[in-house]
C-alpha positions in Angstrom: -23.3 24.1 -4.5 -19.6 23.9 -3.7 -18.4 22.3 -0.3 -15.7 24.7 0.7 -14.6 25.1 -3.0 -13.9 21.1 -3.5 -15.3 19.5 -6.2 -17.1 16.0 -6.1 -14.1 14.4 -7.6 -12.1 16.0 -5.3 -13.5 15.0 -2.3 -13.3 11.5 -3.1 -9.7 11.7 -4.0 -9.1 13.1 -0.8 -11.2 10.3 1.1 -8.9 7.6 -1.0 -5.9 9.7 -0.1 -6.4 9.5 3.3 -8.1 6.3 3.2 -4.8 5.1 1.6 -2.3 6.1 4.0 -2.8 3.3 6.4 -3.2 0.8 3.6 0.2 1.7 2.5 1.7 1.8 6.6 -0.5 -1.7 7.0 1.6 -3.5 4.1 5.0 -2.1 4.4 4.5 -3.3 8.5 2.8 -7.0 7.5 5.8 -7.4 4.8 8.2 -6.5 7.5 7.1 -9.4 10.2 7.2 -12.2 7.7 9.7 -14.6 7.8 12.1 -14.0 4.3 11.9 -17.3 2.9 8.0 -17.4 2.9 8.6 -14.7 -0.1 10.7 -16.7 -2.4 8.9 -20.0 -1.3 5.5 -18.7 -2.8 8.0 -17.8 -6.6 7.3 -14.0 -5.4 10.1 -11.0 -5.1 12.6 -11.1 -2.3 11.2 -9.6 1.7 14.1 -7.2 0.5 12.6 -6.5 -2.6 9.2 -5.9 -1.0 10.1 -4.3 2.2 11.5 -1.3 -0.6 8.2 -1.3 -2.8 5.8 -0.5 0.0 8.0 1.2 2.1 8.5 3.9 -1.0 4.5 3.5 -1.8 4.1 4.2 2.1 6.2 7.2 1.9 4.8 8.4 -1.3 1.3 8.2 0.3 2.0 10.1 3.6 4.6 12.2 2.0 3.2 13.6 -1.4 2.6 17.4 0.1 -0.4 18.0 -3.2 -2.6 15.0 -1.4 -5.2 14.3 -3.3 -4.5 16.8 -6.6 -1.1 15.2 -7.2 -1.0 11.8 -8.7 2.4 10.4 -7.5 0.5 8.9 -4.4 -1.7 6.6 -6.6 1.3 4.4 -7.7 2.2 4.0 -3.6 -1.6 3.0 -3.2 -1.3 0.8 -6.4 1.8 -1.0 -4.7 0.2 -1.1 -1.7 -2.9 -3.1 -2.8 -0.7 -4.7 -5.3 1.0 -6.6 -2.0 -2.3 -6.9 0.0 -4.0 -8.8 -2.6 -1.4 -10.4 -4.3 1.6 -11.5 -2.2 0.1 -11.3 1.5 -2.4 -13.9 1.0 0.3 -16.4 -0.3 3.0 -15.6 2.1 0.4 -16.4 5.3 -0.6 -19.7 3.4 2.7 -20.6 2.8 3.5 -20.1 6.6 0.2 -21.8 7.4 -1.8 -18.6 8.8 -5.3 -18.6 8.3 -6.3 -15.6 9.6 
């Protein structure tokens, strides 16, 4: 039983498309408001450096027009999370952020 001709598979890419769009928004913005010496404090890439990798993996997720058949908006997400996980947690320890 098809749901409006969508596959299983599809679906949930289309969940983690969406889904992804304000993950990608979210990191571009928190990279934006940190302070730029926070980034090369904690031996990461420059706030330059990281403002252009997710602001191109934002655009890539809000822009790619196939949504969830392309694949292009993955490597946005991947960047994305890649910042979250990785750099975000340093850069608010470094500036003494808990939450």
């Amino acid at each position: 039983m098809a749901l409006t001709g969508l596959a299983l598979y599809q679906w949930i890419l289309l969940v983690i498309w969406i889904a992804g769009i304000p993950v990608g928004v979210f990191a571009f913005v928190h990279a934006a408001l940190q302070r730029p010496d926070a980034f090369t404090a904690v031996d990461k890439l420059s706030k330059v450096k990281w403002l252009a990798i997710t602001g191109a993996a934002a655009l890539l997720l809000i822009l790619d027009s196939r949504g969830p058949y392309g694949i292009i908006w993955i490597a946005g997400l991947v960047a994305s999370l890649v910042y979250i996980v990785d750099v975000r947690p340093k850069v608010r320890e470094i500036q003494g952020r808990s939450w």
